[in-house]
C-alpha positions in Angstrom: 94.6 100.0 99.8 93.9 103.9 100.8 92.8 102.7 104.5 95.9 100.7 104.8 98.3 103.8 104.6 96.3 106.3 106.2 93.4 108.6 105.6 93.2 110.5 102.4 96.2 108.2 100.7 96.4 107.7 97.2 98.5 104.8 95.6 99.1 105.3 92.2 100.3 103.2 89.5 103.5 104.6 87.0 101.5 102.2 84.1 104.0 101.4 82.2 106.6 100.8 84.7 104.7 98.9 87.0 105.7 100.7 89.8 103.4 102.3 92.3 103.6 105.0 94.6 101.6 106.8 97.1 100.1 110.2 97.1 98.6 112.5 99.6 101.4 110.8 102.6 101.1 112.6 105.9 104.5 115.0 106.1 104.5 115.2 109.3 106.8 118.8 110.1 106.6 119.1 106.8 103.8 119.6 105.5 103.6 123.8 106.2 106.9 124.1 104.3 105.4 122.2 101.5 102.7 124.2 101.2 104.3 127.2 99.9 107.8 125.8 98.1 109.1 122.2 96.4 112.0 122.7 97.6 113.6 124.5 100.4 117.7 124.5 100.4 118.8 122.6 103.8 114.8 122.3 105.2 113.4 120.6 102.3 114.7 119.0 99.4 112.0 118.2 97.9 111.8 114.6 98.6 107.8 114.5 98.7 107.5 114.8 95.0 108.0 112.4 92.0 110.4 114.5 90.1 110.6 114.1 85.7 114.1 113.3 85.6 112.8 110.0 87.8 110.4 109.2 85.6 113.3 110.0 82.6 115.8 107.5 84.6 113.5 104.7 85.3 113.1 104.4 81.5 116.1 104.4 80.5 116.6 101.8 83.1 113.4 99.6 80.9 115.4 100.7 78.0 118.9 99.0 79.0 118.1 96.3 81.3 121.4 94.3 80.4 123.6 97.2 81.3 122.2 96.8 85.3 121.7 93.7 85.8 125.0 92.8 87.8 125.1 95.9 90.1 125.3 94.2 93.7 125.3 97.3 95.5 123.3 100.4 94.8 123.2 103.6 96.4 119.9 105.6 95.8 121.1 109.0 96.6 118.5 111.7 97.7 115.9 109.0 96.8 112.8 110.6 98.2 110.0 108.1 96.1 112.9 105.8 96.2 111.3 104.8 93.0 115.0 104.1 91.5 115.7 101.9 94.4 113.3 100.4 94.2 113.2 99.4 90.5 116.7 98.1 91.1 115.2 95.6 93.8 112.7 94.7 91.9 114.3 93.8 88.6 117.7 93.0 89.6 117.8 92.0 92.7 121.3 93.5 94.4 122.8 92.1 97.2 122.4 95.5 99.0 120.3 98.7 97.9 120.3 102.0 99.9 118.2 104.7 100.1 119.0 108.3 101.1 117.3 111.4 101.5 118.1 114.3 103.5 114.5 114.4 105.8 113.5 111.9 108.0 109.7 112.5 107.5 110.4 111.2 103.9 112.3 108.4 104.6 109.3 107.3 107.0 105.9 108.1 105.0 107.1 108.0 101.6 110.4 106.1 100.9 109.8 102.8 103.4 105.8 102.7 102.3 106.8 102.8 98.5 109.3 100.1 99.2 106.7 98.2 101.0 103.7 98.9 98.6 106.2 97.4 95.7 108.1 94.6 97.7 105.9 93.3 99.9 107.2 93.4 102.7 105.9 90.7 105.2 102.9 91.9 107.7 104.1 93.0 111.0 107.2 95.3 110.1 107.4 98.3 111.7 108.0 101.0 108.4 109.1 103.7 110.8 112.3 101.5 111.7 115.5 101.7 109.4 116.0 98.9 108.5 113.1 96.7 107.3 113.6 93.4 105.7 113.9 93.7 102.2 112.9 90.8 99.6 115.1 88.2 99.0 118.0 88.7 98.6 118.3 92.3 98.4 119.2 94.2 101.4 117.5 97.4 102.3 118.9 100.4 104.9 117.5 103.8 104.7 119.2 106.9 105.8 118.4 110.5 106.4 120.6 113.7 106.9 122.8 115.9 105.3 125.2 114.5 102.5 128.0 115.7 104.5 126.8 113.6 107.6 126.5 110.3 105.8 130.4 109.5 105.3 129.9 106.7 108.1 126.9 104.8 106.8 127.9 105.0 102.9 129.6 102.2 101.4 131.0 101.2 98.4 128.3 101.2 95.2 128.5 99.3 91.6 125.7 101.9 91.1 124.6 105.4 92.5 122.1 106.3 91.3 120.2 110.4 91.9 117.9 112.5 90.3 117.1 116.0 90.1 119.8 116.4 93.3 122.6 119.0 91.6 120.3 121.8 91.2 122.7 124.5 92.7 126.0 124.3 93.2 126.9 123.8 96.7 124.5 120.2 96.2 126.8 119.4 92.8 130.1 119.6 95.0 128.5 117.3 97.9 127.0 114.7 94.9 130.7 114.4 92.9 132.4 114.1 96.8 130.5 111.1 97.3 131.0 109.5 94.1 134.5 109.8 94.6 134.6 108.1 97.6 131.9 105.6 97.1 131.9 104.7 93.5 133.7 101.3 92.7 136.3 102.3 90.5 135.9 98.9 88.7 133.0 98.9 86.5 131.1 101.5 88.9 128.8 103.5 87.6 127.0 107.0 88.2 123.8 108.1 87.4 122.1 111.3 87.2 119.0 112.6 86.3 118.8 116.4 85.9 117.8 119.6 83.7 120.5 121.4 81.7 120.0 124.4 84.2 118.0 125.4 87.2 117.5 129.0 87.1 117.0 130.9 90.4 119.1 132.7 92.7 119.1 129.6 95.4 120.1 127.6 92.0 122.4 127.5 89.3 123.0 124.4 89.2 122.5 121.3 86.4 124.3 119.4 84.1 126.1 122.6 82.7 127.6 123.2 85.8 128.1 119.5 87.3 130.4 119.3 84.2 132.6 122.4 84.8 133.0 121.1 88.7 133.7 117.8 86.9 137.0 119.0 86.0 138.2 119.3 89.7 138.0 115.3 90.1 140.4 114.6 87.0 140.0 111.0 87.6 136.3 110.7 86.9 134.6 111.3 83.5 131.1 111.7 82.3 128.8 110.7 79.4 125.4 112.2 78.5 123.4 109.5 77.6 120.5 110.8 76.8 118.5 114.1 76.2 115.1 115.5 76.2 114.7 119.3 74.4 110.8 119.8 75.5 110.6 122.0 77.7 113.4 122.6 79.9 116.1 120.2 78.7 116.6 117.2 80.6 119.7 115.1 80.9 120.9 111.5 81.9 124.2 111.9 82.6 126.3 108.7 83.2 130.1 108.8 85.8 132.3 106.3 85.6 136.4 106.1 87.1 138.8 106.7 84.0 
């Protein structure tokens, strides 16, 4: 499985999600600004790791199954795994799931291979592309750049779905944007993963303050739906249309 991927690749196995991604993925441009930082605002966002609020949303995905399983479109917004995604495709097969993350080196060697390692993807597809065929009958796109550059390519979602992605503030401005203009105000849903705060002068950001920007779109509302105190505090918070 290793050799298949590339030299030095890992796949690893999320056991009791059934999900596998890989580990060790060439970066490409990447890789020195790795090195020293997770997370690098506008260079790197931090798309190479496997974040704990993912891990927190894909079980409380396991945990609610019926209240997903008629979302036909789903937006997986600064997806890097693009474990979210592809859980969605997996379980409940959407007519369209998208996947979004602001570098292109992530959509290519981390995103698409993770979609392929988990939904086989028939032999011959080129995984640097952008638009591989998905398994039936989902429908796959994958699209990198800055939030504010995306307004074209989004759609309308039943779902969007981000974690870890409002960690300052500029980022929690550019997240409620979009799911103002791309949520389905008819049984559309929000859904993001995040700590309570992220402390640092580039940050300031988290649930805290996504919920005081909140009050600037007086049309949408927000339910925390579920909370985790070790550590730092994580949160699922869930955005629907009033």
């Amino acid at each position: 499985q290793s050799g298949h991927y590339g030299r030095g690749v890992e796949v690893k196995l999320l056991d009791d999600l059934g999900l596998f991604y890989l580990n060790n993925v060439d970066k490409g441009k990447m890789e020195t600004v790795t090195e020293h930082s997770d997370l690098v605002p506008n260079v790197y966002e931090g798309g190479f790791e496997v974040w704990e609020c993912t891990i927190d949303i894909l079980k409380y995905f396991a945990r609610h199954e019926d209240k997903f399983a008629n979302m036909d479109a789903v937006l997986d917004l600064g997806c890097g795994s693009g474990l979210l995604g592809i859980y969605m495709a997996l379980r409940h097969h959407p007519e369209t799931v998208h996947f979004q993350d602001y570098n292109p080196e992530v959509i290519e060697n981390f995103t698409i291979k993770n979609y392929h390692k988990n939904c086989s993807l028939p032999s011959g597809v080129d995984l640097v592309g952008i638009s591989p065929p998905p398994p039936s009958p989902s429908s796959a796109r994958f699209f990198s750049g800055d939030w504010d550059d995306m307004e074209g390519f989004f759609e309308t979602y039943h779902l969007i779905i981000s974690s870890e992605t409002i960690y300052n503030r500029d980022s929690i401005s550019k997240v409620l944007r979009i799911i103002a203009r791309h949520l389905r105000r008819e049984g559309g849903v929000a859904l993001i993963g995040t700590k309570r705060h992220y402390f640092g002068t580039l940050l300031g950001g988290g649930l805290v303050e996504f919920q005081e920007q909140l009050k600037g779109y007086p049309e949408l509302k927000s339910t925390v739906v579920w909370s985790s105190e070790k550590g730092l505090t994580r949160d699922i918070v869930l955005v629907t249309f009033k």
